[in-house]
C-alpha positions in Angstrom: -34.9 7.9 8.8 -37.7 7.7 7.1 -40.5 8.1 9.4 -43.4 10.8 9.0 -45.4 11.6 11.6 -49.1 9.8 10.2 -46.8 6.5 11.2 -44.9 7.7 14.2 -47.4 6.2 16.6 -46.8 2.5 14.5 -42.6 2.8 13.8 -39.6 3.0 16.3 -37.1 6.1 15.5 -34.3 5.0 13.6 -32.3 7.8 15.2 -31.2 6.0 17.9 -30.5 9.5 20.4 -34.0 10.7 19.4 -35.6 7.6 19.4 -34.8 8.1 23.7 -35.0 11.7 23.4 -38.9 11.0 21.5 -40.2 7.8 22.9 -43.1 6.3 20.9 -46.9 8.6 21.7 -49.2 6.2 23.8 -52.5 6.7 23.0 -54.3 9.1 24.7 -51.2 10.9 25.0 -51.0 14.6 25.0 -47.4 15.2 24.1 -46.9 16.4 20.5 -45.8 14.2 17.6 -43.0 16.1 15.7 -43.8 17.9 12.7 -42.8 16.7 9.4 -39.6 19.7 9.4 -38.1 18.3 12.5 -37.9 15.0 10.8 -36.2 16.8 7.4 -34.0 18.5 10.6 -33.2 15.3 11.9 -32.3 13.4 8.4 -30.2 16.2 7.4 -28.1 17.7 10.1 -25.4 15.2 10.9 -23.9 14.6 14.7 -20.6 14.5 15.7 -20.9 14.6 19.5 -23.7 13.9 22.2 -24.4 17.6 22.5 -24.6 18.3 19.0 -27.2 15.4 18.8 -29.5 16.6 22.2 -29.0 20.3 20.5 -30.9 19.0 17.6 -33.3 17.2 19.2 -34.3 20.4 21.3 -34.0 22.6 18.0 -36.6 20.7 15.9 -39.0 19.9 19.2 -42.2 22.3 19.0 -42.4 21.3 23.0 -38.8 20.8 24.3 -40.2 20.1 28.4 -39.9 16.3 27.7 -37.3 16.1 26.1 -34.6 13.2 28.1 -31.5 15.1 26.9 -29.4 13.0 29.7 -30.3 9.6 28.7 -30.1 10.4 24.8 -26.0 11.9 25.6 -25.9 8.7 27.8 -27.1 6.2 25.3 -24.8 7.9 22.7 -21.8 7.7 25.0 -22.4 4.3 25.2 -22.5 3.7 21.8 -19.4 5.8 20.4 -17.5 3.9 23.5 -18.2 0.3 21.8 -17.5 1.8 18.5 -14.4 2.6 19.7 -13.7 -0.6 21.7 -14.6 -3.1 18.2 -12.8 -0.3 16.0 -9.4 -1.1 18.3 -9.8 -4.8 17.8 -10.0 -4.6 14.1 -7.5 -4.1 11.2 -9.2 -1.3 8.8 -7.8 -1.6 5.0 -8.4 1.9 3.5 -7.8 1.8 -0.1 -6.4 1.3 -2.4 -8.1 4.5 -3.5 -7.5 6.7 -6.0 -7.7 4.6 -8.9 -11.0 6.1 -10.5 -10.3 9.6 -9.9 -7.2 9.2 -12.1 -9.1 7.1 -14.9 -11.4 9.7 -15.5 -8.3 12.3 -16.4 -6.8 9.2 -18.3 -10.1 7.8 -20.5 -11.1 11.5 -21.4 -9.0 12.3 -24.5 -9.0 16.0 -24.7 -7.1 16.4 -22.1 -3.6 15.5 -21.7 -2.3 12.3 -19.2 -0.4 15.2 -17.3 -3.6 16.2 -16.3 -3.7 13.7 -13.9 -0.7 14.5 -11.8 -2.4 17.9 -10.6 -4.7 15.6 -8.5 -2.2 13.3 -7.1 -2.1 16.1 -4.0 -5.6 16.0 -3.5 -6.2 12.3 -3.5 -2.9 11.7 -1.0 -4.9 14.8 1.4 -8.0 13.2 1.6 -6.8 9.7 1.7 -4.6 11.1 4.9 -7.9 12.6 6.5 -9.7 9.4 6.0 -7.2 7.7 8.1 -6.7 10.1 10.6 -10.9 10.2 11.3 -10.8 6.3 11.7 -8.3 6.9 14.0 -10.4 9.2 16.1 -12.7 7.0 16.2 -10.5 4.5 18.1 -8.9 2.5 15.0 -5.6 1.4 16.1 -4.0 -1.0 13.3 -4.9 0.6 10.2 -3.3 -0.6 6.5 -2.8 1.9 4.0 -2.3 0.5 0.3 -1.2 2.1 -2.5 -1.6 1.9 -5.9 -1.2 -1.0 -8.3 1.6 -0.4 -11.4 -1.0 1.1 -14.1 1.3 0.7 -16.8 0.9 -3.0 -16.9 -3.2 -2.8 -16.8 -4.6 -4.4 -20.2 -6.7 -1.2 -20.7 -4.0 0.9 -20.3 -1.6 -1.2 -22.6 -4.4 -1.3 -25.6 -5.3 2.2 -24.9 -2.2 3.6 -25.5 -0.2 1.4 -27.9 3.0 2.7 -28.7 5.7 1.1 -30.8 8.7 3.1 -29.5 10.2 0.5 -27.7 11.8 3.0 -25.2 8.3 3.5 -24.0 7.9 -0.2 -21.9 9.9 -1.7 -19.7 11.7 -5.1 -20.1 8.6 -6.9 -18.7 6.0 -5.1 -21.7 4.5 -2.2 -18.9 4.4 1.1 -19.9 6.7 3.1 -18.2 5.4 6.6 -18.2 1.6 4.9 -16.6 3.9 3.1 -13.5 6.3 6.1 -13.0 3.0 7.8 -12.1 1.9 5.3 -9.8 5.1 5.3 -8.4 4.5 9.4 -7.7 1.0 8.3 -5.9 2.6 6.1 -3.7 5.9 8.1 -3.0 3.5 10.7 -1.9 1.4 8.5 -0.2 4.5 6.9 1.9 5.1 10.5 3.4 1.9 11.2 4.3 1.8 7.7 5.6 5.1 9.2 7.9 3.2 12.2 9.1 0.2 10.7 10.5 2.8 8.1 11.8 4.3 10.9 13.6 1.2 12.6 14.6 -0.6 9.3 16.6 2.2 7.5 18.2 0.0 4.9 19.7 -1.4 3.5 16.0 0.2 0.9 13.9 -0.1 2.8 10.2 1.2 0.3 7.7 1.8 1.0 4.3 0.9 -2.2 1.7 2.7 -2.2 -1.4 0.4 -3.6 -3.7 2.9 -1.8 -6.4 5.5 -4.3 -5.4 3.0 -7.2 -4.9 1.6 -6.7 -8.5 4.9 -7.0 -10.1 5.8 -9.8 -8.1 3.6 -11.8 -10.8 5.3 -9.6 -13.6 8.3 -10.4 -13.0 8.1 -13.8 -12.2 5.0 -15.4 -13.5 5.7 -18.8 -13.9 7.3 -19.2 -10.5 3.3 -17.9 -9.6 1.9 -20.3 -11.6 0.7 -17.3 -14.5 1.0 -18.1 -17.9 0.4 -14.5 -19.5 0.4 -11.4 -16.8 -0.6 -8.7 -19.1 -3.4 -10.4 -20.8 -7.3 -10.6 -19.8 -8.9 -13.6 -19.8 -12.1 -12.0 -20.0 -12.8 -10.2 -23.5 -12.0 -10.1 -26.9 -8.9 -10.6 -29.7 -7.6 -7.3 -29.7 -4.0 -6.4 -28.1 -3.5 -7.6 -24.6 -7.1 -9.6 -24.8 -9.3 -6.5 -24.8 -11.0 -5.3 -27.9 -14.5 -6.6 -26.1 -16.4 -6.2 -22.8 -16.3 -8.9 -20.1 -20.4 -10.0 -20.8 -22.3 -13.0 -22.4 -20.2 -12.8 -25.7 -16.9 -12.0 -24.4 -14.0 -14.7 -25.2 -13.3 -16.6 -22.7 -10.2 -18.0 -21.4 -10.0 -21.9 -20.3 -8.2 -21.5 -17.0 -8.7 -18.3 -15.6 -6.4 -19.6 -12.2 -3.3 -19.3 -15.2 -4.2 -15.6 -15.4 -3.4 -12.2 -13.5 -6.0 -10.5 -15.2 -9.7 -11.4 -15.3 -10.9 -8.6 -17.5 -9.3 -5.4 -18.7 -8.8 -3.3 -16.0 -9.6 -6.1 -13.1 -7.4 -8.7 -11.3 -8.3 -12.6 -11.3 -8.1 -14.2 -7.6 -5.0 -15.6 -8.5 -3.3 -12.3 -8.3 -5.0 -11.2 -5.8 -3.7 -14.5 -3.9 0.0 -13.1 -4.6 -0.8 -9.6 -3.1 -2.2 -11.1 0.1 0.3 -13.4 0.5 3.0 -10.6 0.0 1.4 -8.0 2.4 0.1 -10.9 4.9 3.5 -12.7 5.0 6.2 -9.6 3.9 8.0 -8.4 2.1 5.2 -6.3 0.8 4.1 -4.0 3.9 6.3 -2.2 6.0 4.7 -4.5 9.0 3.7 -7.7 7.3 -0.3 -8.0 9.0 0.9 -11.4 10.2 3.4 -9.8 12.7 1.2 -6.5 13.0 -2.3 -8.2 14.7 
């Protein structure tokens, strides 16, 4: 908002219901300016319908006889109707999420990596009740990633180095780090299958970036990758860490001939695989090229 009322007089409202509901004071006017607590009121108290937004208006108002309540629900109306309107024209990617609140349970050392798995319910809720509220809003193709296969992450890899051989797979991932992604998004696929259920009218697609991402693990020189578990941003230790991605970092010549730019983030090579694969298929229940 940020408007206080020695400016009022010079600034429009950024509240766009109240800016209707409080038009700007002519001068010579004898309606009241609002009082610095009605603007706190207004910054602070959030809207979710028209009359929850003409409610506040009146609530902060030391004189409420001016107030145009009908034009400021109008004018809202009008605006959550073309929100709704561009929102069922457009594809909404939400995620991949759930990344960071893992890390934090996985970089902090005094706890153990089981830690993380008590979380995996919370994430998969509130990633659900994310899609479901862009829904409400009028979002009608909406892709739902999941997570990428940890286990083959550089950080992860020098992190936790293990020489037990029964601990990686064939391709050099670790397999306890992708079993867990695999939980996150086995979770996330039934959740995915409930909201499904629940709004019949919405294209929900799930992307496999799990899938995508080994694509290039699997077969990297088919995609043109030269070494898929090793930054080209960084230092000499395992797996090209060892050193942060900055000014003095080591450098690799061709980045394009890498699937990892620094330790823990993709180069837009790999990220050209994953598109491809959830544009095109097989990596998204609805490949977005058939789904918009």
């Amino acid at each position: 908002m940020g408007v206080s009322s020695s400016t009022f007089t010079r600034k429009r409202w950024a509240c766009r219901c109240c800016r209707r509901a409080f038009p700007r004071r002519r001068r010579g006017s004898s309606r009241p300016v609002p009082t610095l607590p009605f603007l706190a009121l207004l910054r602070s108290t959030p809207s979710t319908s028209c009359q929850g937004t003409t409610s506040v208006c009146s609530a902060g108002a030391s004189t409420s006889s001016w107030l145009l309540s009908r034009k400021c629900s109008h004018g809202l109306l009008r605006e959550m109707a073309a929100t709704k309107s561009l929102l069922s024209e457009s594809l909404v990617v939400f995620g991949e999420i759930g990344g960071n609140d893992y890390n934090f349970w996985f970089f902090d050392h005094t706890h153990s990596r089981d830690t993380a798995k008590e979380y995996i319910p919370d994430v998969i809720a509130r990633i659900g009740a994310g899609v479901q509220e862009v829904i409400n809003l009028g979002a009608k193709t909406v892709l739902v990633p999941g997570n990428f296969p940890i286990g083959c992450v550089p950080v992860y890899l020098s992190g936790n180095k293990s020489y037990t051989s029964t601990d990686h797979d064939q391709y050099g991932c670790l397999k306890w780090f992708n079993a867990f992604s695999q939980m996150h998004n086995q979770l996330l696929k039934q959740e995915i299958t409930k909201l499904k259920s629940q709004n019949p009218g919405v294209k929900i697609i799930y992307g496999d970036y799990y899938g995508a991402f080994m694509e290039f693990v699997k077969n990297p020189s088919r995609n043109g990758i030269d070494k898929p578990l090793v930054a080209c941003c960084g230092g000499d230790g395992p797996y090209g860490t060892g050193h942060l991605c900055d000014q003095n970092a080591k450098v690799c010549p061709d980045p394009s001939r890498f699937a990892n730019w620094d330790q823990i983030h993709m180069t837009e090579k790999a990220y050209s695989v994953i598109a491809n694969g959830v544009v095109n298929g097989p990596y998204a229940d609805i490949p977005l090229l058939h789904a918009c």
